[in-house]
N, C-alpha and C positions, 0 to 999 in steps of 0.2 A: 953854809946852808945846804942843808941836801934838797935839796925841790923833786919833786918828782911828777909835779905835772905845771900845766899854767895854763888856763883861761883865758882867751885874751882882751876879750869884752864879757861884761854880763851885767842885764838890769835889774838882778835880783840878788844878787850874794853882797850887797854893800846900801843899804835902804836912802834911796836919796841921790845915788852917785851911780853914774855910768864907769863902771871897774875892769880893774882886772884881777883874777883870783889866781893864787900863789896855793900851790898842791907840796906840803912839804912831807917829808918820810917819816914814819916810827911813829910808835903811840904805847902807852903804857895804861892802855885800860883794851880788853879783849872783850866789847860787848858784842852780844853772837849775831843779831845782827844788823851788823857793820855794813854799808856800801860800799865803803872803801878799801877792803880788807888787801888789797896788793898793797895798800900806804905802811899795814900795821907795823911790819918787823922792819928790824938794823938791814935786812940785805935787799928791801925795796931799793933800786936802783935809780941813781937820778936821773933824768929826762934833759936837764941843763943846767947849767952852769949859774952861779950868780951872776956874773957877769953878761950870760946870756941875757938873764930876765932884764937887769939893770940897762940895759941895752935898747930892748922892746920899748920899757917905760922911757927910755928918753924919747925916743922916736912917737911916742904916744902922746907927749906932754899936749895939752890943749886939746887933745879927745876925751881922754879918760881921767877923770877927777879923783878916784880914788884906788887903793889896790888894798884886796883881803889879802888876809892870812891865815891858811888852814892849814888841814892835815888829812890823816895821821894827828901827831898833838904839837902845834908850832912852841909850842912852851918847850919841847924838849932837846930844839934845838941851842947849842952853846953860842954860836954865833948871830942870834938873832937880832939881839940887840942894836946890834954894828949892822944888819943889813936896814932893821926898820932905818936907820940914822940916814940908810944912803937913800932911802925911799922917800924920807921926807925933805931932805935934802934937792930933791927931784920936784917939790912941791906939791908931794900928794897929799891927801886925806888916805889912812891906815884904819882898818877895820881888823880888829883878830880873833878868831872862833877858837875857843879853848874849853876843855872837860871840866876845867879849875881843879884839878889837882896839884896844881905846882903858885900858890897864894904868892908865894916870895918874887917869882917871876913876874906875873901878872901888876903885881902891886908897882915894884919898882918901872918896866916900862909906862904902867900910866901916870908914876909921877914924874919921870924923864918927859913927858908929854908925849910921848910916841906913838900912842893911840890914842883916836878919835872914838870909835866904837868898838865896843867888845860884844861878842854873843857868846854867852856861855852857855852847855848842854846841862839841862836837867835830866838825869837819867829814868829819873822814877822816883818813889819818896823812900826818905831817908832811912827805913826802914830793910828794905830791898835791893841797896844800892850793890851791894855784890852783885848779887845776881844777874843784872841787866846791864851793871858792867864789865862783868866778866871777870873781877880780878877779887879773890877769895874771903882775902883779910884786909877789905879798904879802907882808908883814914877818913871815915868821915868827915872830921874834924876839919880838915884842909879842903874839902867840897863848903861846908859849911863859912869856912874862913872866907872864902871868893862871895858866897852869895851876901854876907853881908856887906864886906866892902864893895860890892857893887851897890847895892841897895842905898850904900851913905851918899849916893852920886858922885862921885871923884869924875866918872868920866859919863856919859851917853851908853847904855845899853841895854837887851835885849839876854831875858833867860828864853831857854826852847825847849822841848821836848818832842824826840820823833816815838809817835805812836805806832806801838805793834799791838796785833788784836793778840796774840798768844801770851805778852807779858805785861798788859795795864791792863786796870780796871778801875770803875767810877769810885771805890776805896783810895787808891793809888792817887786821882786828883784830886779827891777830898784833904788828902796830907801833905799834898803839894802845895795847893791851894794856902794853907796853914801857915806852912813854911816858907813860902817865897810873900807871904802877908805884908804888905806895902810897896810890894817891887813897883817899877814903873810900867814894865811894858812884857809879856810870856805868849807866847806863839804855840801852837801846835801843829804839827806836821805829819801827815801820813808815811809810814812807812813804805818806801817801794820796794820791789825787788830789781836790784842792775842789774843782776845776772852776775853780779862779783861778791856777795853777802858771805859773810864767814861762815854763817852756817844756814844752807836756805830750806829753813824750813816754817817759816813765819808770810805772816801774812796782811795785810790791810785791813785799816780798820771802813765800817761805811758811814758818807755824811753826816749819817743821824746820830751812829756813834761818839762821832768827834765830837759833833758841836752838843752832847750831854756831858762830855765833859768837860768843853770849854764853859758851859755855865755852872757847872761845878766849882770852876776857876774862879770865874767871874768876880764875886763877891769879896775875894782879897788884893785882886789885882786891879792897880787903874787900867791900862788895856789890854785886853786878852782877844787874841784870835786864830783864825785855823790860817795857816799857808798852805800856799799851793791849791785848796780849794774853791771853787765858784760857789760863791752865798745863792 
């Protein structure tokens, strides 16, 4: 596993669970922007060791009830498999944030039982998905594949969408809306700026903004809401 960062508490990245969040390296979608963008490429460097983390979480056991998995894209990791195995082994509950470009992966860890919750990113409608994820000629198809095996319920989760004012618009969750039609649960999320964004020239959207088109949303989803916002 390449980690390249780690969390060590948080009561927001695992819904339900005091965690800890797992920062792994590489990603294979360039959407511009990215907050994470030191995770994107093969020569972000790792921060620790698996054995580091795995170490932490022993010491944590009876604090911390669950541990995410993120990125960059944890799907692209080879030996992922084999770390969730020692993590659940350790008795956590596993959360893992994935782009759903890689269906094969996703699919197979949740029927090893390895995850408990997945959050998968909606980038934008299916339509635009280049664009806003940055990669030219993308398989629709294999985004498509994840959203509806999520949708069959195999496992507990959550689709999301972080909103940028330069690249959504109230058309964009109209076909969302559409398209994610029966999911269980879709979030939206303002864009910020870390001061790490791949490319910073984008910006936030305002309250009023989001929440026209979380009700945009509304009507194909059972629950739709903003994060990070105060109603």
């Amino acid at each position: 596993m390449k980690i390249c960062g780690l969390q060590k508490t948080t009561l927001l990245d695992f819904p339900g669970h005091v965690a800890a969040t797992v920062f792994t390296g590489g990603c294979n979608f360039r959407c511009p922007f990215c907050h994470n963008s030191d995770l994107l490429g093969n020569d972000a460097p790792p921060a620790f060791t698996e054995e580091q983390v795995l170490s932490f979480l022993k010491k944590r056991k009876g604090i911390l009830e669950g541990v995410a998995i993120t990125g960059g894209e944890p799907t692209l990791q080879p030996d992922l498999e084999m770390f969730l195995r020692k993590v659940r082994e350790l008795g956590f509950q596993i959360k893992l944030d994935t782009n759903g470009y890689r269906p094969e992966v996703l699919k197979k860890l949740c029927g090893e039982g390895l995850v408990d919750y997945v959050a998968m990113d909606i980038k934008t409608c299916k339509e635009r998905y280049s664009e806003v994820a940055g990669v030219p000629s993308i398989q629709i198809e294999k985004i498509e594949e994840c959203v509806d095996f999520l949708k069959s319920g195999t496992v507990p989760y959550e689709f999301r969408t972080t909103v940028v004012k330069e690249l959504h618009s109230a058309d964009d969750f109209s076909k969302i809306g559409a398209w994610l039609s029966g999911a269980s649960r879709y979030y939206l999320q303002n864009f910020t700026d870390s001061g790490n964004v791949l490319h910073p020239v984008y910006t936030s959207c305002s309250k009023e903004e989001l929440t026209a088109f979380m009700e945009i949303v509304k009507p194909y989803v059972e629950f739709v809401a903003l994060r990070g916002i105060d109603y």
